[in-house]
DSSP file (Angstrom, degrees, kcal/mol; ACC not computed):
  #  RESIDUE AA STRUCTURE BP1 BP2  ACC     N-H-->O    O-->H-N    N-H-->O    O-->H-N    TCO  KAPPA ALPHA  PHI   PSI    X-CA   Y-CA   Z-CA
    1    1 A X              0   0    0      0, 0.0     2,-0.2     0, 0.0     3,-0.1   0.000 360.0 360.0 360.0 130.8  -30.7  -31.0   17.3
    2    2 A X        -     0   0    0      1,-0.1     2,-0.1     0, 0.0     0, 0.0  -0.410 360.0 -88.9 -81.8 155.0  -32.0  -30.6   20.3
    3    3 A X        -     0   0    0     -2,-0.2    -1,-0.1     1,-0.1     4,-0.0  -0.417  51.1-116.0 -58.4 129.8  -34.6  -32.5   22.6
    4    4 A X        -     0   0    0      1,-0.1     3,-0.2    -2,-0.1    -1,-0.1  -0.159  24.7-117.7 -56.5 154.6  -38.2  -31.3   21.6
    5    5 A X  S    S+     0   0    0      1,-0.2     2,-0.5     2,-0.0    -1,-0.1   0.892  97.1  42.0 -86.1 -17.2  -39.9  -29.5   24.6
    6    6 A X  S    S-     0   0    0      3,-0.0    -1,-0.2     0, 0.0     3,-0.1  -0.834  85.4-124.6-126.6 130.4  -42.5  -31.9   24.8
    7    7 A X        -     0   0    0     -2,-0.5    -2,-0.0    -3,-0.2    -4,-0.0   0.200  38.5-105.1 -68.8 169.6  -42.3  -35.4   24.5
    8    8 A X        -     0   0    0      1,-0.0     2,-0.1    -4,-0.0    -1,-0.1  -0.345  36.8-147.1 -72.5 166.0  -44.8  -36.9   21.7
    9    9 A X        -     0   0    0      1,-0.2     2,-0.4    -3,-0.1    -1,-0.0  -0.079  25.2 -82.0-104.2-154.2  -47.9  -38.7   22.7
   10   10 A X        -     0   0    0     -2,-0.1    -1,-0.2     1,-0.1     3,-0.1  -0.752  37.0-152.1 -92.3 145.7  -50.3  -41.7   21.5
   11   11 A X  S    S+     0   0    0     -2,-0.4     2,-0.3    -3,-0.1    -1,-0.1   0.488  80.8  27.4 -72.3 -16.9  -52.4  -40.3   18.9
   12   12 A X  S    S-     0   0    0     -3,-0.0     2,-0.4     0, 0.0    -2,-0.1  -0.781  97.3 -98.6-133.6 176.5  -55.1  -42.6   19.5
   13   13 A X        +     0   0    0     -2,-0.3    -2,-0.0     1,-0.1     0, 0.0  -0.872  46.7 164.2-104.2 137.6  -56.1  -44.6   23.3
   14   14 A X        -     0   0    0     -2,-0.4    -1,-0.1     2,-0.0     3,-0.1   0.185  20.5-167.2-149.8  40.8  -54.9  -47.7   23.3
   15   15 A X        -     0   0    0      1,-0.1     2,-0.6     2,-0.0     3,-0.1   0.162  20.1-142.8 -53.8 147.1  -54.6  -49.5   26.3
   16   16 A X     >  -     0   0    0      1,-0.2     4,-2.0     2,-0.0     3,-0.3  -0.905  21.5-172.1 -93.6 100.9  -52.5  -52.9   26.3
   17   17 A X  H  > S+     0   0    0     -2,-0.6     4,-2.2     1,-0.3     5,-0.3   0.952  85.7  53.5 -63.7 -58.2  -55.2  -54.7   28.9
   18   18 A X  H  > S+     0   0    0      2,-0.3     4,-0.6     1,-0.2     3,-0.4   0.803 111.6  40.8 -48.6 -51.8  -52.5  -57.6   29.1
   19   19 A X  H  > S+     0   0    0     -3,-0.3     4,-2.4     1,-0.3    -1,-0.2   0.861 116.3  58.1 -62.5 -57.2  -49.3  -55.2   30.1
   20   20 A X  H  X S+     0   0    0     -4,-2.0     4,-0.6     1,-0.2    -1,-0.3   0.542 106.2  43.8 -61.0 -21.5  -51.8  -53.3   32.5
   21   21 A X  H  < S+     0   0    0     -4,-2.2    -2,-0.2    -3,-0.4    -1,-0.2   0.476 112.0  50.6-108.8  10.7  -52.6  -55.9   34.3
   22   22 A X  H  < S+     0   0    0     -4,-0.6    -2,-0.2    -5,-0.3    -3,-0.2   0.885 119.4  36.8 -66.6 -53.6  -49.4  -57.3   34.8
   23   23 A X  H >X S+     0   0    0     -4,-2.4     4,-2.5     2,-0.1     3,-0.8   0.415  99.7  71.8-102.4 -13.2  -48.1  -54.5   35.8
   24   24 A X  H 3X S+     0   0    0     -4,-0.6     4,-2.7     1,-0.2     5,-0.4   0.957  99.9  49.7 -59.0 -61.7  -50.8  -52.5   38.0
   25   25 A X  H 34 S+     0   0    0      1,-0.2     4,-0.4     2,-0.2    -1,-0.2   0.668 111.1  53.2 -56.0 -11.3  -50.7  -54.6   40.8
   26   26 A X  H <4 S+     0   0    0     -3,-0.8     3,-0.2     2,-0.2    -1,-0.2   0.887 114.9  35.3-102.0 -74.0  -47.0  -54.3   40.7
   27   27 A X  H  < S+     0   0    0     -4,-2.5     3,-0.3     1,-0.2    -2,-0.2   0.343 108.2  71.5 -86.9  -4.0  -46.7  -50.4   40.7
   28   28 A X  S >< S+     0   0    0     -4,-2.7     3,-0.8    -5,-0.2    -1,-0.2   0.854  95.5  60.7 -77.0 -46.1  -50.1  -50.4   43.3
   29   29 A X  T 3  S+     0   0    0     -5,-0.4    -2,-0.2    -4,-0.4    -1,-0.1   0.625  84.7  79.2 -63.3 -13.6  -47.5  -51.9   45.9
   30   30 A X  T >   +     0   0    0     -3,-0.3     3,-2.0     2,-0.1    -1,-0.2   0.080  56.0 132.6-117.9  48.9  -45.3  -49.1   45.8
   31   31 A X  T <  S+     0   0    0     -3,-0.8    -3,-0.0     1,-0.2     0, 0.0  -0.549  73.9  31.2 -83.2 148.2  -46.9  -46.5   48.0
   32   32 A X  T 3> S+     0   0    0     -2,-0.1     4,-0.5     1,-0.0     3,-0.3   0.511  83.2 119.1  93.5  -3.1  -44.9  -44.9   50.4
   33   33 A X  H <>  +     0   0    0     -3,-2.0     4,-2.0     1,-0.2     5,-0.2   0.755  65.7  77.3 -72.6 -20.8  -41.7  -45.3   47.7
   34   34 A X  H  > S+     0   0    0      1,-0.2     4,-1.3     2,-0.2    -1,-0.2   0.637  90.1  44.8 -72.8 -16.4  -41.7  -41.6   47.9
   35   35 A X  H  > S+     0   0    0     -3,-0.3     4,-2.2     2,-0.2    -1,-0.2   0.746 112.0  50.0 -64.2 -41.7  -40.0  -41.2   51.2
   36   36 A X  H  < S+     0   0    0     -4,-0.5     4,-0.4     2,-0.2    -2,-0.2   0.820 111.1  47.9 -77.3 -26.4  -37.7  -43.5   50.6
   37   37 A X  H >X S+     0   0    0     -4,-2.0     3,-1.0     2,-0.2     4,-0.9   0.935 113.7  53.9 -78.2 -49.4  -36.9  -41.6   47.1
   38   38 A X  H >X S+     0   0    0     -4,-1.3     3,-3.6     1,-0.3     4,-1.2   0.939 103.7  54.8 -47.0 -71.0  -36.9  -38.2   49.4
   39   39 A X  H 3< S+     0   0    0     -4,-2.2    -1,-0.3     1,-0.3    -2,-0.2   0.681 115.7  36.1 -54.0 -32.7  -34.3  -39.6   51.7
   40   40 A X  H <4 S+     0   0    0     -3,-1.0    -1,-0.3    -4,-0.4    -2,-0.2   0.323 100.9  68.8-108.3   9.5  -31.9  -40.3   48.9
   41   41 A X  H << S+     0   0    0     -3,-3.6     2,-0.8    -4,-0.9    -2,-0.2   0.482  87.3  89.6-102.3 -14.4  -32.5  -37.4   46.6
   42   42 A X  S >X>S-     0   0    0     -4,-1.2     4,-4.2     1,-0.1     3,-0.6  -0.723  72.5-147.8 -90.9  99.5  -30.7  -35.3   49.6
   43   43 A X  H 3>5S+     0   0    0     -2,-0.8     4,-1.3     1,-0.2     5,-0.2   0.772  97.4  46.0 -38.3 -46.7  -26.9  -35.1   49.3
   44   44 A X  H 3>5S+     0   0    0      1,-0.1     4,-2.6     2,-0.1    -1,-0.2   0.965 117.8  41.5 -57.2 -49.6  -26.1  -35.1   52.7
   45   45 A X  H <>>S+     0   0    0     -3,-0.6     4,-1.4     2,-0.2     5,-0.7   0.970 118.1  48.3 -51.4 -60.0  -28.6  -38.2   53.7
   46   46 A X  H  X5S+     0   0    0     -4,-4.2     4,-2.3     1,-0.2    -1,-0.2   0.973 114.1  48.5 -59.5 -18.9  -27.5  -40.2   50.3
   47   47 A X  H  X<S+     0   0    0     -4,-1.3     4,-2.3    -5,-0.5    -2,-0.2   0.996 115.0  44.9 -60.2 -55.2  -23.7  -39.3   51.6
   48   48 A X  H  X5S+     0   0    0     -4,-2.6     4,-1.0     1,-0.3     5,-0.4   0.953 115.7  45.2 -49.1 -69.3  -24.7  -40.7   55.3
   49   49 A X  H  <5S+     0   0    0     -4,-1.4    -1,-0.3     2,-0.2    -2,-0.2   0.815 113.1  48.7 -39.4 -39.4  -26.5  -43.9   54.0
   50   50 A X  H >X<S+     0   0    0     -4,-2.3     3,-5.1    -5,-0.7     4,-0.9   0.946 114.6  51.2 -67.6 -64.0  -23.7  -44.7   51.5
   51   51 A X  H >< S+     0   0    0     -4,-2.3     3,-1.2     1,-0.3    -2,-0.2   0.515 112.3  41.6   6.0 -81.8  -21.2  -44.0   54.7
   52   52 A X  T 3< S+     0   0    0     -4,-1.0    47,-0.5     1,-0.4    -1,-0.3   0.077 103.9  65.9-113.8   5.4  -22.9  -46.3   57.1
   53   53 A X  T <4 S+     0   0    0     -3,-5.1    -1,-0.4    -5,-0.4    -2,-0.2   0.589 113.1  44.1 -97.9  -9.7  -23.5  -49.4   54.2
   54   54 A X  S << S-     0   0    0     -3,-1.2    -2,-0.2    -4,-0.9     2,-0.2   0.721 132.1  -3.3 -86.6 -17.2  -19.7  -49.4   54.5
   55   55 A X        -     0   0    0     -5,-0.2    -1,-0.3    -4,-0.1     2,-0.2  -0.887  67.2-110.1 169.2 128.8  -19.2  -49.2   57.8
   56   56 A X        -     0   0    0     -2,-0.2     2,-0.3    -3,-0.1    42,-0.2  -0.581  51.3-173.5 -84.9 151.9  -21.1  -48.8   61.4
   57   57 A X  E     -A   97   0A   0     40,-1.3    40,-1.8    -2,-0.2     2,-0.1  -0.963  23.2-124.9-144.6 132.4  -20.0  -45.2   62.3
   58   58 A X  E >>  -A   96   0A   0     -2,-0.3     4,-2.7    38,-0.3     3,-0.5  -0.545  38.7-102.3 -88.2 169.5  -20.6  -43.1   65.6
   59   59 A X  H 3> S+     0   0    0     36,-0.8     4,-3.9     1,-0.2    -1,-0.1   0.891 123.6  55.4 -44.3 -48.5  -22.3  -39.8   65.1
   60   60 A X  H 3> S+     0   0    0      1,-0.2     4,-1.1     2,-0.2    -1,-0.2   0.834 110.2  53.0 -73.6 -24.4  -19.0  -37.6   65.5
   61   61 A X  H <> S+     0   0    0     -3,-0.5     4,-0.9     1,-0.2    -1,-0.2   0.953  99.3  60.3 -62.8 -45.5  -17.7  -40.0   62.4
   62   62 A X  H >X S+     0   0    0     -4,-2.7     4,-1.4     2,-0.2     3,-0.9   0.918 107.5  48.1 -45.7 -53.7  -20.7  -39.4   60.2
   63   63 A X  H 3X>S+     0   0    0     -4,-3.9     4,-1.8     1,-0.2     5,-0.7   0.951 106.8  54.4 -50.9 -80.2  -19.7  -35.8   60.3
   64   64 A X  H 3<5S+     0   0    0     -4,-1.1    -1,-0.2     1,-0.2    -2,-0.2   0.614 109.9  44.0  22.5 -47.8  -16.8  -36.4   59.6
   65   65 A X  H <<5S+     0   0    0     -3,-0.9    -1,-0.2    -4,-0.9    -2,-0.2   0.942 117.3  40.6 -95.4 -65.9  -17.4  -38.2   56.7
   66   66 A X  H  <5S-     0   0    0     -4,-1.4    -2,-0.2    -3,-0.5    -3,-0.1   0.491 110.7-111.2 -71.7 -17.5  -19.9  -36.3   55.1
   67   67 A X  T  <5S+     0   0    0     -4,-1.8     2,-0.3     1,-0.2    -3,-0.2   0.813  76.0 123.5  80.1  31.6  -18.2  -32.6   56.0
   68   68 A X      < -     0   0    0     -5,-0.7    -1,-0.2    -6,-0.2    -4,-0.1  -0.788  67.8-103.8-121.8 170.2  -20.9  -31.7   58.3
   69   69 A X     >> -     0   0    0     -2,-0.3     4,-2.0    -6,-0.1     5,-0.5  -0.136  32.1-111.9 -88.1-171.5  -21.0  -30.7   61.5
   70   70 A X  H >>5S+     0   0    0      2,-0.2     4,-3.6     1,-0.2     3,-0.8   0.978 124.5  49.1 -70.2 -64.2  -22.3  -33.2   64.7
   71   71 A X  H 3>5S+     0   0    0      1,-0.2     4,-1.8     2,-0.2    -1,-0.2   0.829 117.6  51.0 -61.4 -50.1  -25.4  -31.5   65.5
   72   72 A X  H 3>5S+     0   0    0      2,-0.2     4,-2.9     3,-0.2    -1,-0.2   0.880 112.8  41.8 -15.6 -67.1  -25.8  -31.9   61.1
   73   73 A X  H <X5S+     0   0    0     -4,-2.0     4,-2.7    -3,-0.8     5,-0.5   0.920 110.4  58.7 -77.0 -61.2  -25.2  -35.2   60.9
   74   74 A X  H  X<S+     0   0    0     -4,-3.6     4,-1.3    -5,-0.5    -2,-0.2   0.906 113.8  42.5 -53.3 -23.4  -27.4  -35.9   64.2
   75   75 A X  H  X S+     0   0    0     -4,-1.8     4,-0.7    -5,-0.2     5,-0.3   0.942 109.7  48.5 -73.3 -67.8  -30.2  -34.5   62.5
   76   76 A X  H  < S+     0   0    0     -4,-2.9     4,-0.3     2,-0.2    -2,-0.2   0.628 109.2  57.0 -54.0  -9.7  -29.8  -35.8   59.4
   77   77 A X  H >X S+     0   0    0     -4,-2.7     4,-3.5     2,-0.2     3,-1.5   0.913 113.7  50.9 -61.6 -71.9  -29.3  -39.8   61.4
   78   78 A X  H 3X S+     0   0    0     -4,-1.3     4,-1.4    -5,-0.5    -2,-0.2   0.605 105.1  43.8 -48.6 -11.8  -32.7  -38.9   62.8
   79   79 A X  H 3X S+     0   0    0     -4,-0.7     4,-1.5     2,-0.2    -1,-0.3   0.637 117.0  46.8-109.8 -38.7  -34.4  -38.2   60.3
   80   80 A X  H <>>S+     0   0    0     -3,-1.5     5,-1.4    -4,-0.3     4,-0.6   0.885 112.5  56.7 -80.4 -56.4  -32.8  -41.3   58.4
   81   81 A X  H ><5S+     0   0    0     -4,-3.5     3,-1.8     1,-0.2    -2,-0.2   0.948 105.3  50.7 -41.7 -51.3  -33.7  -43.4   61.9
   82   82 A X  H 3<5S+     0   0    0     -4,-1.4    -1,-0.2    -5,-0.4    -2,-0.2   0.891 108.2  48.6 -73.5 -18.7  -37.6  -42.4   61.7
   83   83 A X  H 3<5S-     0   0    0     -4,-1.5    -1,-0.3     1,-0.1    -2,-0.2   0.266 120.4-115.5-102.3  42.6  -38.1  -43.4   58.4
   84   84 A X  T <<5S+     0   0    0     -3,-1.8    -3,-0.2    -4,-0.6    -2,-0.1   0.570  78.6 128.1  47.9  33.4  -36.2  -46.8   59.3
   85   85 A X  S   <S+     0   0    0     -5,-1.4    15,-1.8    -6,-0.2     2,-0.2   0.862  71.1  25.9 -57.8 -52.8  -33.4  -46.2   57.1
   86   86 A X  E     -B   99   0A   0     13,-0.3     2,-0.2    -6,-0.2    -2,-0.2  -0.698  57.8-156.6-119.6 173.8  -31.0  -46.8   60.0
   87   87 A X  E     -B   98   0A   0     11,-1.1    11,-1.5    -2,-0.2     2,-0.2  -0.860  11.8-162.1-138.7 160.9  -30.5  -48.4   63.1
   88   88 A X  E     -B   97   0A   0     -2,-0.2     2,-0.4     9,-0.2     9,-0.3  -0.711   8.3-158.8-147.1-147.8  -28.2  -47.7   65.9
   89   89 A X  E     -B   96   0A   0      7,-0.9     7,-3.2    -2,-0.2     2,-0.3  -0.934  21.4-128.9-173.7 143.2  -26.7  -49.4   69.0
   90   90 A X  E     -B   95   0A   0     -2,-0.4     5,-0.2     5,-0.2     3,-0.1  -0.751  18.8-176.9-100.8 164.3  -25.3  -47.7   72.2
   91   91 A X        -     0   0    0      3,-1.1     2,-0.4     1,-0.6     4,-0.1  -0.113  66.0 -60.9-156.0  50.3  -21.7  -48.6   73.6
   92   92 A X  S    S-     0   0    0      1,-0.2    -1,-0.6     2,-0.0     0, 0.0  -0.854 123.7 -15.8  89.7-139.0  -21.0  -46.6   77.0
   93   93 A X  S    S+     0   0    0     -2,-0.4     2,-0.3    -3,-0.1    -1,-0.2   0.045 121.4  95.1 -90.0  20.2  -21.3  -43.1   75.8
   94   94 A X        -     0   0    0    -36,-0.0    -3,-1.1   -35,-0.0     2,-0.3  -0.890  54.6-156.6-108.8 130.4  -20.9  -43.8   72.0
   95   95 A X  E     - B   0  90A   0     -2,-0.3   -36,-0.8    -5,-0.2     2,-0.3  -0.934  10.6-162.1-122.9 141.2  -23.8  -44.3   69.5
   96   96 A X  E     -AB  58  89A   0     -7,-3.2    -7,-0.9    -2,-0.3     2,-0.3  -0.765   5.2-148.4-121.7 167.9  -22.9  -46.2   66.5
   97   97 A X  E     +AB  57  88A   0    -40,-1.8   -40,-1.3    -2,-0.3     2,-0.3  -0.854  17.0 174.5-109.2 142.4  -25.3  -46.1   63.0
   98   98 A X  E     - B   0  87A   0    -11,-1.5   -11,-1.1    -2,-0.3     2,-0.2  -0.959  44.2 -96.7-152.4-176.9  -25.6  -48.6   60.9
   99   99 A X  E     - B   0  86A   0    -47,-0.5   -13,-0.3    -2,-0.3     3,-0.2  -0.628  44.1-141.4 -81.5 156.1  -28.2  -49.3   57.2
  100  100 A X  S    S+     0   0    0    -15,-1.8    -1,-0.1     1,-0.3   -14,-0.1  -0.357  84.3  34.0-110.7  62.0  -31.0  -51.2   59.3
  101  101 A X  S >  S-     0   0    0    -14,-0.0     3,-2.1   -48,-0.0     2,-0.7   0.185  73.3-150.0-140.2 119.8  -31.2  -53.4   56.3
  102  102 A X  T 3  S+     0   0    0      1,-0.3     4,-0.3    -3,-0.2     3,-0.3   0.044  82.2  87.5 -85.9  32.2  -28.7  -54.3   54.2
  103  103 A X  T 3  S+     0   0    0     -2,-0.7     4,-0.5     1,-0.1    -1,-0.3   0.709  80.2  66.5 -69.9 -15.7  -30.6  -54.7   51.4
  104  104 A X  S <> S+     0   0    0     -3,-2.1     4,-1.5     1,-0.2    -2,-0.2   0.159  75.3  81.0 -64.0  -6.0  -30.1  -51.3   50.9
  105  105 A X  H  > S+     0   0    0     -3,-0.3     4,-2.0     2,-0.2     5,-0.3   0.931  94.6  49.8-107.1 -51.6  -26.4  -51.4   50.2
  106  106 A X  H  > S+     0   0    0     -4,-0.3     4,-2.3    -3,-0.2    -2,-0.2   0.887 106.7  60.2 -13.0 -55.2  -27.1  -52.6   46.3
  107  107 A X  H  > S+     0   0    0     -4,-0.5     4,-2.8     2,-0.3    -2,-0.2   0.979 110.4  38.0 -45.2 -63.9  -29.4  -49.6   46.2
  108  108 A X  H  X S+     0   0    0     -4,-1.5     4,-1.1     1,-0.3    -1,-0.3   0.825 111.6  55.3 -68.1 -20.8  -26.6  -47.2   47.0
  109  109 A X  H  X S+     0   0    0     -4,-2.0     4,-2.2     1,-0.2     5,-0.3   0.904 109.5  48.6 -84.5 -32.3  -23.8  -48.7   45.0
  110  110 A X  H  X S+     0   0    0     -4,-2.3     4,-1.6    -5,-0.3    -2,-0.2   0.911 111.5  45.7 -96.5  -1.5  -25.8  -48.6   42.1
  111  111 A X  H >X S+     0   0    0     -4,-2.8     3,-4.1     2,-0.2     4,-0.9   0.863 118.2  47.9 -49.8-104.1  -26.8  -45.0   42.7
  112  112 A X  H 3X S+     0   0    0     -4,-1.1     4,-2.5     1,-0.3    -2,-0.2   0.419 112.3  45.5  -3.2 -47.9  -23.0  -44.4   43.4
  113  113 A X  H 3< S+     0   0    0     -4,-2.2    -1,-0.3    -2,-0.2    -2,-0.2   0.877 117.9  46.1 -78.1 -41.1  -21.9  -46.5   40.2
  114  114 A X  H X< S+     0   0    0     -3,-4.1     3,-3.1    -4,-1.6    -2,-0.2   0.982 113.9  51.2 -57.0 -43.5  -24.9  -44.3   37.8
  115  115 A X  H 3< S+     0   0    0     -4,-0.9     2,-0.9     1,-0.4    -2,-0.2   0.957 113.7  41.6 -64.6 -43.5  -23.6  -41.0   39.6
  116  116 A X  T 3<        0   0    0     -4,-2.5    -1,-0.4     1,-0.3    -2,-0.2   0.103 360.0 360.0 -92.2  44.0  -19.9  -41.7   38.7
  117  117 A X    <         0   0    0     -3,-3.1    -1,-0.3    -2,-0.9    -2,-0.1   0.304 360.0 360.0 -87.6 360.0  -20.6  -43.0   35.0
């Protein structure tokens, strides 16, 4: 049997006031999650990010890593840089990446751990 095409509803309104106002203020905080969801719904970007929570990486590595080319990968680092995903550091002529907060490295292992269930 298959999944219905739409899932069932309330039959009556019924807000739970208590649950709703636990939880409003909660899920009110979390403008601006949608970038962050964008940025990790994109194979190459969630590839980069996992990359670089393992290990600070120059550009030419990230391609490398991910199977893309430099000019690839440098867009997709920028793109990860403006929305302050990453961070990076110069070293002579070398630019290294890294997660600019490593809270983020949970995040991705447990994406990583869902995806390979």
């Amino acid at each position: 049997m298959g999944k219905q095409t739409n899932p069932p509803i309330c039959e009556i309104e019924c807000i739970h006031a208590d649950k709703v106002d636990e939880l409003q203020p909660i899920v009110g905080a979390l403008g601006g999650v949608g970038e962050l969801v964008t940025n990790l719904a994109d194979d190459t970007r969630f590839k980069v990010l996992y990359a670089l929570s393992q290990s600070e990486l120059c550009v030419c590595d990230v391609a490398a890593v991910v199977g893309a080319t430099t000019p690839a990968a440098s867009y997709h680092l920028r793109l990860l840089y403006r929305t302050g995903l990453v961070d990076y550091r110069r070293d002579g002529r070398l630019v290294y990446y890294r997660l600019a907060d490593e809270d983020m490295r949970p995040v991705l292992e447990a994406i990583k751990s869902y995806m390979s269930r």
